[in-house]
C-alpha positions as CSV (number, residue, x, y, z in Angstrom):
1,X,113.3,22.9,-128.9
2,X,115.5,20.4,-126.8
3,X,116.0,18.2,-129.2
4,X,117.3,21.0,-131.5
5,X,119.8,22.5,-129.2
6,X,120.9,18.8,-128.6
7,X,121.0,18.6,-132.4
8,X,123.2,21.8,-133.1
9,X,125.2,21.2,-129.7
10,X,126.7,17.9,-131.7
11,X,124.7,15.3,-129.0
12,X,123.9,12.2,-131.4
13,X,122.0,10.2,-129.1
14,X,118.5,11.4,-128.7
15,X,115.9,9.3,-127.9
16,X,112.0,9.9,-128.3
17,X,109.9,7.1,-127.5
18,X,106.3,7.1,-127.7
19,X,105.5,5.7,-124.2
20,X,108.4,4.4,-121.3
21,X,106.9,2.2,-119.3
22,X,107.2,-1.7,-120.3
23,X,109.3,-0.4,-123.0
24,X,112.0,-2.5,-122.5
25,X,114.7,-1.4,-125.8
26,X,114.2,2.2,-124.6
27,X,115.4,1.1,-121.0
28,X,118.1,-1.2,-122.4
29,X,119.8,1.9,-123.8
30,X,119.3,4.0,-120.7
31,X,121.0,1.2,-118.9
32,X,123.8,0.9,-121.5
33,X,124.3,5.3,-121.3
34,X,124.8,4.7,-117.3
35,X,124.1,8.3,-116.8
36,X,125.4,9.7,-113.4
37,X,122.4,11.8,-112.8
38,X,118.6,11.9,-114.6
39,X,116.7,15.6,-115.0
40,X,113.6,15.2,-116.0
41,X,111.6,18.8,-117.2
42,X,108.1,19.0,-118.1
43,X,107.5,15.2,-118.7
44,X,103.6,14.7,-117.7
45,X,104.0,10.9,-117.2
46,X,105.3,8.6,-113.8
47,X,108.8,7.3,-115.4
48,X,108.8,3.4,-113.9
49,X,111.3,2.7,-110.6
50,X,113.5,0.7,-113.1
51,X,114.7,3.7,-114.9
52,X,114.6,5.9,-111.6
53,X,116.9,3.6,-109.8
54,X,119.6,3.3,-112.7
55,X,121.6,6.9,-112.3
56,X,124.2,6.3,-109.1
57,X,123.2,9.6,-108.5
58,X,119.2,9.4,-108.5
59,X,116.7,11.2,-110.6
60,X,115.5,14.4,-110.3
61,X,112.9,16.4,-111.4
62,X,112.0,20.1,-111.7
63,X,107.9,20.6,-110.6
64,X,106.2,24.4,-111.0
65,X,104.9,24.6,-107.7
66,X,106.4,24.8,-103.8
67,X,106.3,21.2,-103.2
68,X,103.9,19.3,-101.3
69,X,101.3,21.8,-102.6
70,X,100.2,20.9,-106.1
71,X,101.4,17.7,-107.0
72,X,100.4,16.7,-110.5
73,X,100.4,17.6,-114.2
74,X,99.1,21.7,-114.2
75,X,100.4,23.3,-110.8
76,X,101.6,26.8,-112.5
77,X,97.3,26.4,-114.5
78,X,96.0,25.6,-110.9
79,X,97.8,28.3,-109.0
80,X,96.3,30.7,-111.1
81,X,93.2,29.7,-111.3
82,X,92.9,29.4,-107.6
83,X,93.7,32.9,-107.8
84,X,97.2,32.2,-105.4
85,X,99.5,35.5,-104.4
86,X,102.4,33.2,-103.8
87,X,104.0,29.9,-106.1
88,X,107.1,28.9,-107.2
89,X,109.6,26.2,-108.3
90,X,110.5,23.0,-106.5
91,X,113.8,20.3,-107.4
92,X,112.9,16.8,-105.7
93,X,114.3,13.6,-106.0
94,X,111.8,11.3,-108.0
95,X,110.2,8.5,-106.7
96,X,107.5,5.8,-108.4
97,X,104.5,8.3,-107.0
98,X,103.1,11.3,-108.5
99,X,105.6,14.1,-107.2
100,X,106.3,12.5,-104.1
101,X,109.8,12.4,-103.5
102,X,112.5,13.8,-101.4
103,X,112.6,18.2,-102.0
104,X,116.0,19.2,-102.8
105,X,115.2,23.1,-103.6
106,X,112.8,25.8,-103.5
107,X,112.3,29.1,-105.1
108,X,109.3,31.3,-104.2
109,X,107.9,34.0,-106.6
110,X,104.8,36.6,-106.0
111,X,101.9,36.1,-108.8
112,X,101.0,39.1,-110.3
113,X,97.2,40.0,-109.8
114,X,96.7,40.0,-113.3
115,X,99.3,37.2,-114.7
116,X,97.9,34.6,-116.7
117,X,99.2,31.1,-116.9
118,X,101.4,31.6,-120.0
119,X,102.9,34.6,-118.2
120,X,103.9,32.4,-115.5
121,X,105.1,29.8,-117.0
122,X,107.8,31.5,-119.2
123,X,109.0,33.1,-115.7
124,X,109.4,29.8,-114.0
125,X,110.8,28.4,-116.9
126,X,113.7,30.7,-116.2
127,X,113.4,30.5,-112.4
128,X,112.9,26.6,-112.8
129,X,116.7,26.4,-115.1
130,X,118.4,28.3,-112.8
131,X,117.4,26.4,-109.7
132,X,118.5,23.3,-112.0
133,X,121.8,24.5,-112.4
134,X,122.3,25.7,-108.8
135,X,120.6,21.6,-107.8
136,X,122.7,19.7,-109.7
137,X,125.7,21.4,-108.5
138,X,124.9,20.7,-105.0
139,X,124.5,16.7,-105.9
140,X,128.1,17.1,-107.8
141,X,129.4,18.4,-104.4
142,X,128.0,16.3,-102.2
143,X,125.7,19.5,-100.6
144,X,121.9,18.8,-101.8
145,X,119.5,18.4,-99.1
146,X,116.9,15.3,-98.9
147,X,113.6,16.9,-97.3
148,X,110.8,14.9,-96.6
149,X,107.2,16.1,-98.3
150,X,105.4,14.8,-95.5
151,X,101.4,14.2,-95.6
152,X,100.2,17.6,-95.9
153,X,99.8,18.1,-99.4
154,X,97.3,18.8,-102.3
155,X,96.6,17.9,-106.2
156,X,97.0,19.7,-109.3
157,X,95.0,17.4,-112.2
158,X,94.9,17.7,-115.5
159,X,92.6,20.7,-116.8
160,X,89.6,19.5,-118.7
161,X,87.4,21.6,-121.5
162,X,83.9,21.1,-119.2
163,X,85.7,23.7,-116.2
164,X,86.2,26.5,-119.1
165,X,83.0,27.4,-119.5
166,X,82.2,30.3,-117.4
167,X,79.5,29.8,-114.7
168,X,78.2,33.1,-114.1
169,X,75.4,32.0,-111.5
170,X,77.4,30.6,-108.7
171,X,80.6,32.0,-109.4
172,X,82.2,35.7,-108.4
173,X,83.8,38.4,-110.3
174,X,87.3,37.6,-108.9
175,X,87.3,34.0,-109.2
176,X,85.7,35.1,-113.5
177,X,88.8,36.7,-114.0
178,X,90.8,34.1,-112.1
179,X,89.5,31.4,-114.7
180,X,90.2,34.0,-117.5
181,X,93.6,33.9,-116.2
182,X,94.3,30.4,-115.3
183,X,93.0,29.0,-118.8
184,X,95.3,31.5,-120.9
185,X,96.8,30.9,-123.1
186,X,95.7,26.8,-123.4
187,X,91.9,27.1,-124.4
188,X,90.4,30.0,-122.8
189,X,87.3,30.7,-120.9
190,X,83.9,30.6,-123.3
191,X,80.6,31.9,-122.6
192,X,77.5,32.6,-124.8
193,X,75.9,35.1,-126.3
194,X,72.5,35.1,-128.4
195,X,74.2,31.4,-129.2
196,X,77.3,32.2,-129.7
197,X,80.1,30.9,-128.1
198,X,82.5,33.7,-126.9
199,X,86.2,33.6,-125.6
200,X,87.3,35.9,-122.5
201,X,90.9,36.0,-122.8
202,X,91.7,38.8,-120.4
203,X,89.4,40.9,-118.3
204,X,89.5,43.0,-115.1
205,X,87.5,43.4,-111.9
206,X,85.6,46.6,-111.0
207,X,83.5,47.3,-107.5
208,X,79.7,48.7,-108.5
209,X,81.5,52.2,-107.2
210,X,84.2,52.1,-109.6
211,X,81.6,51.4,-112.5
212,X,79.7,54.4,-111.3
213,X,82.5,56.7,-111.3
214,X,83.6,56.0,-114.8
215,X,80.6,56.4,-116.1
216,X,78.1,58.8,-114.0
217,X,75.2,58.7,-116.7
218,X,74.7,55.2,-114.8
219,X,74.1,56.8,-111.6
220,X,70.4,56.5,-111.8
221,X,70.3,53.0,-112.1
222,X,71.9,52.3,-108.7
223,X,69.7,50.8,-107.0
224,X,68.9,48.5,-109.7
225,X,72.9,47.1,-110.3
226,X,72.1,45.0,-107.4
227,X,68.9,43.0,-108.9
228,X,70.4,42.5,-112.0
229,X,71.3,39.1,-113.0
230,X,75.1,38.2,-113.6
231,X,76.0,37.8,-117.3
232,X,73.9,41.4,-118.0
233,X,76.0,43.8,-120.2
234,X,76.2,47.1,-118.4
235,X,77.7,49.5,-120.8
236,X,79.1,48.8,-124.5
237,X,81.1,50.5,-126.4
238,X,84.0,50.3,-128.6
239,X,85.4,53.2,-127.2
240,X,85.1,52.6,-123.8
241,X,85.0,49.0,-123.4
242,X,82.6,46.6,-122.1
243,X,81.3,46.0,-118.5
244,X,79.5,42.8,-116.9
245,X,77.7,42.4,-114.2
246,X,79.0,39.9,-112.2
247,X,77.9,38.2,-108.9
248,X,80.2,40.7,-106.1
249,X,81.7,43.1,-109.1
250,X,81.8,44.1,-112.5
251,X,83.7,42.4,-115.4
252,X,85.7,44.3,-117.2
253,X,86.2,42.7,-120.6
254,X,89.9,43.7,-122.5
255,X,90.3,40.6,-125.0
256,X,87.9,38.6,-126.6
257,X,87.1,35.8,-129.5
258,X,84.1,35.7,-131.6
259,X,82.8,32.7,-132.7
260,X,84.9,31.1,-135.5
261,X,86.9,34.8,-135.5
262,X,90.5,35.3,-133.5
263,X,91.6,37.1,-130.1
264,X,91.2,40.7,-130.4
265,X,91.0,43.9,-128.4
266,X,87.5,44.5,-127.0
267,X,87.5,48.0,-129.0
268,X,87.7,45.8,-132.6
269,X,85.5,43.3,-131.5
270,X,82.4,45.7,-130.7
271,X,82.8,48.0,-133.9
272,X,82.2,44.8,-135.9
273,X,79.6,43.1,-133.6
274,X,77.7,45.2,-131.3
275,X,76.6,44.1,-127.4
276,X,73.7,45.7,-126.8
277,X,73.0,46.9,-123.4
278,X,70.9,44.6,-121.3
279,X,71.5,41.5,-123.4
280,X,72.6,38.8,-121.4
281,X,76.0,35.9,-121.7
282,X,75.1,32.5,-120.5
């Protein structure tokens, strides 16, 4: 999409390289542009000091997270998935490290309890241009503030397709849904059932007490909800959803992916494939 608006905005020279650093012809023409000021948006790689130093302005960079919390490539993934009330976007001066340099700005923003990733990132998108804008102008004028990260920070790695599967033994219904919500929309959490790998794309959290007063017929088995193993299907139905025991709650299952099928409302998944009560995902 940038290279299209530079495209239609008249900008001839665009430049995509397939790697930066030792790349020595790429460089030559950054040097030869002599570019006041470098932005750098979503670019998941350490640009080398020879670039950084050539702008008489420095280099800046726009990061999804208030800076030094989250350094690294998935900081709006990681927020989420950590299950965070509080993020937001960060404008820092870059340096050789990974997200180390001087902070320039900060906006804060409340995560919604039930926000996935992709959510989140198309808000700070917005957030994270207008703080941009509002940056560079304070360089122009002479006004942007240099503020030191200090020591006290933490990581944000790459996500990996081993952390999507969903460990219902050691892990509780909250932090479930906050995987759900963290790994949505870029693979999804996956769990099995009767061999079938299955896709949670968006679920919600219940207390045993709000199970029972949606459905009273359950009642009965009480004293039981507590024994049962986490993974167990509670109730199924297309009408009325499906609900799984999890360790410290209930999972509340709203979208879902068969096996070689697509994402789909709970509703339409179960009148074309059944859960029986009792059975169990692993």
């Amino acid at each position: 999409p940038v290279k299209e608006f530079a495209l239609s905005s008249g900008i001839e020279k665009i430049y995509q390289p397939e790697k930066v650093k030792n790349n020595e012809e790429f460089i030559n023409e950054i040097k030869q542009i002599n570019p006041d000021l470098i932005v750098v948006v979503a670019y998941g790689k350490i640009l080398p000091q020879e670039i950084l130093d050539i702008p008489k302005y420095g280099s800046i960079n726009v990061h999804g997270s208030l800076l030094p919390k989250y350094r690294g490539a998935a900081p709006i993934q990681w927020a989420v998935l950590n299950g965070d009330k509080v993020t937001g976007v960060t404008t820092m001066y870059m340096s050789a490290g990974m997200d180390t340099g001087d902070m320039i700005l900060k906006r804060e923003v409340t995560i919604g309890d039930d926000e996935t990733t992709g959510e989140l990132w198309d808000r700070l998108s917005k957030i994270g241009g207008e703080l941009l804008v509002e940056t560079v102008k304070k360089i122009e004028n002479g006004e942007a503030p240099r503020i030191k990260q200090g020591d006290d920070f933490t990581m944000a790695p790459m996500l990996n397709k081993e952390m999507s599967k969903i460990d219902w033994e050691n892990k509780t219904a909250i932090e479930i849904k906050n995987l759900v919500r963290g790994l949505n929309p870029i693979m999804g959490a996956y769990t099995f059932l009767d061999g079938k790998k299955i896709k949670f794309w968006k679920v919600q959290t219940l207390t045993e007490n709000e199970l029972l007063e949606k459905f009273q017929e359950l009642e009965e088995y009480k004293y039981h909800l507590n024994k049962m193993q986490a993974g167990t299907v509670l109730f199924s139905d297309d009408k009325k959803g499906l609900f799984i025991k999890a360790n410290g709650g209930i999972l509340q299952v709203l979208e879902i992916q068969g096996e070689n099928s697509k994402r789909m409302a709970v509703g339409d998944f179960l009148r074309g494939n059944p859960v029986g009560v009792g059975n169990m995902f692993e």
